[in-house]
C-alpha positions in Angstrom: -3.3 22.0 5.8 0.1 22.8 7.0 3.4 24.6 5.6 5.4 21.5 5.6 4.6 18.3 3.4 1.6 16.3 4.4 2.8 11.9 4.4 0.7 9.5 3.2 1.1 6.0 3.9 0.6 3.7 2.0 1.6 0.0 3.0 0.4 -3.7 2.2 2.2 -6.8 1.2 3.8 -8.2 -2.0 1.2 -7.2 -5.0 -1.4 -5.9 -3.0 -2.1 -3.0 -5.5 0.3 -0.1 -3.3 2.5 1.3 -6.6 -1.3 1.0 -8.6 -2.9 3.4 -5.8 -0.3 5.8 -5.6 0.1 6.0 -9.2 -4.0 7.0 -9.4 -3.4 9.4 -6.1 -1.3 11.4 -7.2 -2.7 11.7 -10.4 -5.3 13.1 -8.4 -3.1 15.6 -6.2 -1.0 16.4 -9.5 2.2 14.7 -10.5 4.1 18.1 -9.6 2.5 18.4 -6.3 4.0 14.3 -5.3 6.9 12.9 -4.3 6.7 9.0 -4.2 9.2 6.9 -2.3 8.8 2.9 -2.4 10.5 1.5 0.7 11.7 -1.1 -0.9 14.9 0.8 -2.1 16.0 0.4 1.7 16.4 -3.3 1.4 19.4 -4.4 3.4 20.8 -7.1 0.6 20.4 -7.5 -3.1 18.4 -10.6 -4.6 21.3 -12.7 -4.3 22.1 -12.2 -1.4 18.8 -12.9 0.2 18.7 -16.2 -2.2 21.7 -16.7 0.0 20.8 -15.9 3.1 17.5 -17.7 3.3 15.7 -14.3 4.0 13.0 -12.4 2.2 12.4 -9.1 1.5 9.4 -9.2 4.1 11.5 -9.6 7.0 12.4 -6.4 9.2 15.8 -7.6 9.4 16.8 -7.3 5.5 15.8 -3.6 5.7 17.0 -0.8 7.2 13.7 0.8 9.3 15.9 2.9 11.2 16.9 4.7 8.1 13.7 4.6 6.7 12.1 6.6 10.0 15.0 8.9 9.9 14.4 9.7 6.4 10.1 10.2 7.4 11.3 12.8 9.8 13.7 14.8 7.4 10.5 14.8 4.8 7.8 15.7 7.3 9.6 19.0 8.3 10.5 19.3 4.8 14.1 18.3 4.5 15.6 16.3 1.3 17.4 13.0 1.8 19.8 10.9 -0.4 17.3 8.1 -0.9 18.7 4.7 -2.0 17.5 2.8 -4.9 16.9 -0.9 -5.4 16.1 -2.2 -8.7 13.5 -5.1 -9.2 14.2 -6.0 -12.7 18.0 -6.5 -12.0 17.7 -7.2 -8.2 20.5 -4.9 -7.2 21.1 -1.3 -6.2 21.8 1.5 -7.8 23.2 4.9 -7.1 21.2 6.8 -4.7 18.9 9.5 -5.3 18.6 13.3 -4.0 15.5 14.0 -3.0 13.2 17.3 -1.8 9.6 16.6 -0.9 7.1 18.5 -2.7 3.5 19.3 -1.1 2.3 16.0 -0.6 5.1 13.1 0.1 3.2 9.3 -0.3 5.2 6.4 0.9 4.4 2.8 -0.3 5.9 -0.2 0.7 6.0 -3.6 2.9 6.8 -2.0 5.8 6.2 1.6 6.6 4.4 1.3 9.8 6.8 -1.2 11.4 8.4 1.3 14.2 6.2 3.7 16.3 8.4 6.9 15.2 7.8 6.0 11.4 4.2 5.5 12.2 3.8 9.1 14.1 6.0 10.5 10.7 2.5 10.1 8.8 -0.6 11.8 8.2 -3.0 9.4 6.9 -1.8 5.8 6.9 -3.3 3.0 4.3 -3.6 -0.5 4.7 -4.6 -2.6 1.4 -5.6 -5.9 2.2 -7.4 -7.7 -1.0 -8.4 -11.4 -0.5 -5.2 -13.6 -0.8 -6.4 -15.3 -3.9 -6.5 -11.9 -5.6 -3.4 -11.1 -4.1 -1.3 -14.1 -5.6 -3.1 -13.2 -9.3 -1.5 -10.0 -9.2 1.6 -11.3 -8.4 1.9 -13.9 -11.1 1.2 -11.5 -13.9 2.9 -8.8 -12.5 6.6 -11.0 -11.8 6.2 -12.8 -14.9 5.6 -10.0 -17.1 7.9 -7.8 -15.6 10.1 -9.5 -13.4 11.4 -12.9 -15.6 9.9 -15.3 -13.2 7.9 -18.5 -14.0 4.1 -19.0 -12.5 5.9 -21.8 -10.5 9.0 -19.6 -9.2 6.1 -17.3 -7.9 4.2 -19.5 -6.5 6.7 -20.5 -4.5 7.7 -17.5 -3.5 4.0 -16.8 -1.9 4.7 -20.0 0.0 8.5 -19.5 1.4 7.2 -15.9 2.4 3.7 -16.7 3.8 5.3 -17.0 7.5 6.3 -13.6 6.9 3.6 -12.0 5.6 1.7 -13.2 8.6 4.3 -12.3 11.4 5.3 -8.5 9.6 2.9 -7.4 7.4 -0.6 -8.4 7.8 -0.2 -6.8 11.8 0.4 -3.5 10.2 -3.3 -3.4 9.6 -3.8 -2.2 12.7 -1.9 1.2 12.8 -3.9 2.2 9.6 -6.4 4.6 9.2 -8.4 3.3 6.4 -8.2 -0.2 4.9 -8.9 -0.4 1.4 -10.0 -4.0 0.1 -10.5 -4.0 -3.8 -12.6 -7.3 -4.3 -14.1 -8.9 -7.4 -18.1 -9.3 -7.4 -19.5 -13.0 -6.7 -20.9 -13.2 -9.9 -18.3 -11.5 -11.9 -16.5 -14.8 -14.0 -15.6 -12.9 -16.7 -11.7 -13.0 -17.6 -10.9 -9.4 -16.6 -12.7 -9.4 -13.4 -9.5 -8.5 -12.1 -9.9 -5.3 -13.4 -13.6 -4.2 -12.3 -13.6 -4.6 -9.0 -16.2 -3.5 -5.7 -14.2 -2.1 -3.3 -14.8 -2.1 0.8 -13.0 0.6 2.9 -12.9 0.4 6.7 -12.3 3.7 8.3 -11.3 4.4 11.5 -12.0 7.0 13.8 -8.5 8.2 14.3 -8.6 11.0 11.8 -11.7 12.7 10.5 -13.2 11.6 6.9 -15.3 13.5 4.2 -19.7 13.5 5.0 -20.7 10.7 2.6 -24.2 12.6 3.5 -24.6 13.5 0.0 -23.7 10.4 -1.9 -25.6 8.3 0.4 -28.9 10.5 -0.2 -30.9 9.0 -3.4 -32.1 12.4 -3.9 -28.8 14.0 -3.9 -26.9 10.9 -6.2 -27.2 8.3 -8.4 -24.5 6.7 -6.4 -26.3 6.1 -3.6 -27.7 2.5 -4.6 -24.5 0.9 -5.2 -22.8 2.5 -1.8 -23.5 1.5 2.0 -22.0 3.0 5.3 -22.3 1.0 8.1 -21.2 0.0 11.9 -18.1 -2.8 12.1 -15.8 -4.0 13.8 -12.1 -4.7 12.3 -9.4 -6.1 15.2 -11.9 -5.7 17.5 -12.3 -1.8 17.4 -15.3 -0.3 16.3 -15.0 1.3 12.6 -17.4 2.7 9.9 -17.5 0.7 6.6 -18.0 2.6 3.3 -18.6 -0.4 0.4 -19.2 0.5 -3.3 -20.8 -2.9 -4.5 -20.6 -2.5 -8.0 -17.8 -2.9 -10.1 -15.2 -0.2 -10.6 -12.7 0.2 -12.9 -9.0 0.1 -10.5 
């Protein structure tokens, strides 16, 4: 630990479960101990403007990165910042917001490892990557139940944005410390398999992570059936994999 906040990254695309897990983090940590900033409030354009423009919100161009690393370096030495804010329900921005980091400062968004001095801002960066067809569940229910779109606006959203997501997001992966894949079990064909989920974490060995020596002893844990540690590979690098095979509530 350190007298200045520590960052925690956390970055996947559309839906991918990043507001869910930083909700239940800082839970963790403590709600006073947390600031949470969602770089999507440094979008370049409104909705309509994107509409117009023929642009998503995926695309490095409609944000402003620049501002978003500047804003990383004021927090990590633990400086406030006047922090925009974009508003999904209405599509537009709002008056910005004065900010002071408090012990632990996690950033979730599309985008957050995009530039090598945002990257080098963080502690411990996160990568969520659930299957695609996961993915595009969460996003249905979540824009039409709290965003006014159809199933079929959605839907063909995921499409116009798939380039996208394949050029600027998904490459992210690699600058992450840990990847956390949330995944529902093969035979689980119940309706809210969506919500008890196994989960697979690859963790790499660029910063040190907790002795799972205890939890993966039968004698020590009742755990230790339903989790495996093993030897991968993920982009070609070689990682350890921790996998909790049965269901968990997320």
């Amino acid at each position: 630990m350190t007298n200045r906040p520590i960052i925690l990254g956390i970055v996947g695309d559309s839906a991918a479960g990043k507001t869910t897990l930083t909700k239940g983090i800082a839970q963790v940590l403590g709600p006073d101990e947390v600031t949470v900033i969602c770089t999507d409030d440094y979008h370049r354009y409104d909705r309509q403007q994107r509409s117009q423009m023929g642009i998503s919100a995926l695309h490095p161009d409609c944000n402003y990165l620049d501002i978003i690393q500047q804003h990383l370096g004021h927090l990590r030495t633990g400086q406030p910042i006047l922090k925009p804010i974009y508003n999904h329900n209405t599509g537009m921005f709002e008056t910005p917001e004065y900010i002071k980091p408090s012990k632990f400062v996690i950033i979730e968004g599309l985008l957050g490892y995009s530039t090598r001095g945002a990257r080098d801002c963080y502690d411990v960066k996160v990568y969520l990557a659930p299957p695609e067809t996961l993915r595009a569940q969460w996003k249905i229910k979540r824009d039409t139940r709290k965003r006014g779109y159809t199933e079929e606006q959605v839907l063909e959203q995921l499409r116009k944005r798939e380039p996208d997501s394949e050029e600027f997001i998904r490459p992210q992966r690699k600058w992450s410390d840990i990847v956390v894949s949330f995944y529902p079990p093969d035979d689980d064909t119940s309706e809210q398999s969506d919500l008890l989920l196994n989960v697979r974490l690859v963790l790499r060995p660029t910063i040190p992570h907790p002795d799972f020596t205890g939890i993966l002893n039968p004698s020590k844990s009742h755990l230790s059936s339903a989790i495996r540690l093993e030897l991968d590979r993920d982009m070609g690098k070689p990682v350890d994999v921790l996998e909790r095979t049965r269901a968990v509530t997320l």
